[in-house]
N, C-alpha and C positions, 0 to 999 in steps of 0.2 A: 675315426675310421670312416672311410669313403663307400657309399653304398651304393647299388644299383647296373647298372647290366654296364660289361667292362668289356666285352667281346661278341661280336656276331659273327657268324660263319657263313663262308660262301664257298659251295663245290665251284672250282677249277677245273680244268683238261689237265693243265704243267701249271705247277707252281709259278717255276722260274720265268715263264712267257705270261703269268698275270701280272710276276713281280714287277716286270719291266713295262705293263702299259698302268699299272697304279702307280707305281712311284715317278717312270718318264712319260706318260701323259697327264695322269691328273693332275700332278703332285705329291701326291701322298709319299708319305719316308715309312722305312722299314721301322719298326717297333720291335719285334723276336723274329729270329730266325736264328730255330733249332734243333738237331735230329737228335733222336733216339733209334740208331738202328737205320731201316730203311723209311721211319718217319718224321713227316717234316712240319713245326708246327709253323708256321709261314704267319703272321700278322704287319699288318699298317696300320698306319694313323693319317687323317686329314689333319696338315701340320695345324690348324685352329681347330682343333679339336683334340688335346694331348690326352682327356680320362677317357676315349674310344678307341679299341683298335678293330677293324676287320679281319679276321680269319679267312685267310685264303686257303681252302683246304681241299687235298687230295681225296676224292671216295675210295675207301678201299680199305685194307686192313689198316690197323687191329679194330675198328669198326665195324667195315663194312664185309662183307664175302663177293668174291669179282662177280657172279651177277647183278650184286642191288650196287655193285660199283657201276658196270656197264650201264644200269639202268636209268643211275643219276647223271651219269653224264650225258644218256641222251637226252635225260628232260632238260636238262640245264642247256643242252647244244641246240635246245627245241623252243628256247623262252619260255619255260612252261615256267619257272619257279617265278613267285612275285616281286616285280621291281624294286630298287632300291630308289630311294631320294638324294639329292646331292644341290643343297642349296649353295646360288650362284649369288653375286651382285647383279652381274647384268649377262643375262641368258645369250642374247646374242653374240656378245663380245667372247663370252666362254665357246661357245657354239664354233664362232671364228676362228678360233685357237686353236680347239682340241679337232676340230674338222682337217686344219695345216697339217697336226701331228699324225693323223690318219686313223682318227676314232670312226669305224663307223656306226652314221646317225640311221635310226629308224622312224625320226618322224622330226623333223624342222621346229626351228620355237615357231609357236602360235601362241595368240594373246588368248589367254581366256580367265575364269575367275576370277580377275584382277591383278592377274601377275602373267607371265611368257613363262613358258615351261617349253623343254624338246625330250627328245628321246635318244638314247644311244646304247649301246650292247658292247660288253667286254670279249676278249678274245673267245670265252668258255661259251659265249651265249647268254651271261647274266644282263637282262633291263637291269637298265637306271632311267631317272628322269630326272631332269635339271632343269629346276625351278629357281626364279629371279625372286629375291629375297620382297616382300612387299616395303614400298618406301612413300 
């Protein structure tokens, strides 16, 4: 039996408009996508990475009540919530890429640490940071 954290979640604005910049920008492929009702449980995977999926998820019922919905989505549309990691080979070259595809960046790779990290934001407003794997 396989153990240990199989799912993380991330508030969304649209599902279907995160679907489209994780799976046609980063890469990432669909994993589940399933309703019950008017709920949708939306997950991806980084294709090298198959025992993760992220949770793309709507705030709102059966969780949440539309104020503390309203409310995540403005922290989430505000970058308040804490960034994710997204380890690259080569930061720049990812940088090049996903900048073509129309990610936009909120901070350019810079060297630091010993590795090029940059910054970029999904369509909801979730940071990421993309860091150059150390070689």
């Amino acid at each position: 039996m396989r153990q240990g954290i199989e799912v993380a979640g991330l508030y969304v604005r649209d599902q279907e408009e995160a679907r489209a910049f994780y799976v046609d920008k980063l890469g990432f492929r669909v994993h589940t996508d399933v309703r019950n009702g008017d709920y949708r449980w939306l997950t991806v995977q980084h294709p090298e990475q198959p025992t993760f999926q992220l949770g793309l998820l709507l705030p709102g019922p059966p969780t949440h009540d539309a104020a503390t919905a309203q409310a995540l989505q403005a922290a989430v549309a505000k970058g308040a919530m804490p960034p994710l990691v997204l380890a690259v080979e080569d930061c720049r070259a990812a940088h090049a890429r996903l900048r073509a595809l129309g990610v936009e960046f909120t901070q350019e790779p810079v060297e630091r640490y010993g590795t090029v990290d940059a910054g970029f934001r999904d369509p909801s407003g979730n940071g990421w940071k993309m860091v150059q794997a150390r070689g």
